[in-house]
C-alpha positions as CSV (number, residue, x, y, z in Angstrom):
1,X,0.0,0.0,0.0
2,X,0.9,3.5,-1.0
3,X,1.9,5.6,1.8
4,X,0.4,9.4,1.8
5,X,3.2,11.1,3.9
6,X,5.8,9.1,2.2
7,X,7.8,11.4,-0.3
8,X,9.8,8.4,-2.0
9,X,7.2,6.5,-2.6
10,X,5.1,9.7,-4.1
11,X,7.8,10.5,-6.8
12,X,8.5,7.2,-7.7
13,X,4.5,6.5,-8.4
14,X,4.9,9.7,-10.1
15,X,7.4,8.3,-12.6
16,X,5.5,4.8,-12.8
17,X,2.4,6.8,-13.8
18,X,4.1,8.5,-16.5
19,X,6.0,5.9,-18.1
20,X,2.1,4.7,-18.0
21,X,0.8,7.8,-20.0
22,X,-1.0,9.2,-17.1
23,X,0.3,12.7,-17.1
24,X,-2.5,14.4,-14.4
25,X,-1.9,11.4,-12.1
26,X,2.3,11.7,-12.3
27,X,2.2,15.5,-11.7
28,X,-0.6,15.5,-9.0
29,X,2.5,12.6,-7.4
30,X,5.2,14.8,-7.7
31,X,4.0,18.0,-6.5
32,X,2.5,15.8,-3.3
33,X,6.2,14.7,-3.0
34,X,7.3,18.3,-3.3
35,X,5.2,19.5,-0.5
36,X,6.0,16.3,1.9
37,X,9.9,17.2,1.4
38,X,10.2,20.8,-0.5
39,X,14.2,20.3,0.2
40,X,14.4,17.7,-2.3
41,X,14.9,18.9,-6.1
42,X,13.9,15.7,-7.8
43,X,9.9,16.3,-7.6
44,X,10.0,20.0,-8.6
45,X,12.5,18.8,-11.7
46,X,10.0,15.9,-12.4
47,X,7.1,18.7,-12.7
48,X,8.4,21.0,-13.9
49,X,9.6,18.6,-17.0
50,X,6.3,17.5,-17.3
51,X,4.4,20.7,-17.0
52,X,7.0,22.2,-19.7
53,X,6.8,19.5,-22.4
54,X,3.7,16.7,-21.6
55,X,1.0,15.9,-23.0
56,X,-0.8,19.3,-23.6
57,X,-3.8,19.1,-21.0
58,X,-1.0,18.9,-18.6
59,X,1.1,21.8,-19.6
60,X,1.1,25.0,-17.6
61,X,4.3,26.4,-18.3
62,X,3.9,29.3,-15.9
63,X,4.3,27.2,-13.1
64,X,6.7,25.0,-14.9
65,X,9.1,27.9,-14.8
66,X,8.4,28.1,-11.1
67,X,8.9,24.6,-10.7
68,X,12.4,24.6,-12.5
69,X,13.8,27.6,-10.7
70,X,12.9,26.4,-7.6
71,X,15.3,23.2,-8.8
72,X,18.2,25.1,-9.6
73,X,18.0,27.0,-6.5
74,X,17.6,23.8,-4.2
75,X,20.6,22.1,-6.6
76,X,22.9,25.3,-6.5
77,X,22.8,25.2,-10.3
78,X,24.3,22.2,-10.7
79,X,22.1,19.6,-11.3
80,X,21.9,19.0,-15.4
81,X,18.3,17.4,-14.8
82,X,17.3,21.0,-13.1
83,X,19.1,23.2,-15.5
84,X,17.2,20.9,-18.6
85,X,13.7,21.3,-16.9
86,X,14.6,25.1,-16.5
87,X,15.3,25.3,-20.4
88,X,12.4,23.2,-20.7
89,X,10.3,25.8,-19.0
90,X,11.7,28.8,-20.7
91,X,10.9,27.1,-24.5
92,X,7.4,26.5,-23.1
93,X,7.0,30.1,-21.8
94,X,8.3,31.2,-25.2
95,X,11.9,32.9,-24.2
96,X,13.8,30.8,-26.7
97,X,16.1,33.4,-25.9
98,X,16.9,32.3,-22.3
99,X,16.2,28.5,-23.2
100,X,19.1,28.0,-25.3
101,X,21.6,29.7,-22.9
102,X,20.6,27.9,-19.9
């Protein structure tokens, strides 16, 4: 059984979801793993991926570019996964312009 308050176990159904074609169901996982532990950068990078380049009645790039920055504060900037979500985001908010230099 699934535990609620479990962050782990939230991201990883998240990605089990996905690579399942459930889009709502993997993001509504990750951002529950986000808010049981908002230190860890792997949920908001997971999102914000998602949010940037799924399935379109997933996308909301706004808070995709959130998502990403948040990752690249928690990670320092040096996470590649964070940095990709974060050019991710920017592409789906339209600045090409900052999505190719990050």
């Amino acid at each position: 059984r699934l535990s609620p308050s479990d962050a782990d176990a939230q991201q990883n159904f998240g990605l089990a979801l996905n690579a399942q074609g459930d889009a709502a169901g993997a993001r509504d996982r990750f951002l529950r793993a986000q808010a049981l532990r908002p230190e860890w950068a792997d949920p908001p990078i997971a999102a914000a991926w998602l949010l940037a380049t799924g399935e379109r009645r997933v996308r909301d790039a706004p808070r995709a570019l959130a998502l990403a920055q948040q990752a690249v504060r928690l990670t320092g900037g040096q996470d590649p996964r964070a940095l990709d979500a974060l050019a991710a985001a920017y592409a789906a908010t339209g600045d090409q312009a900052r999505a190719v230099t990050t």
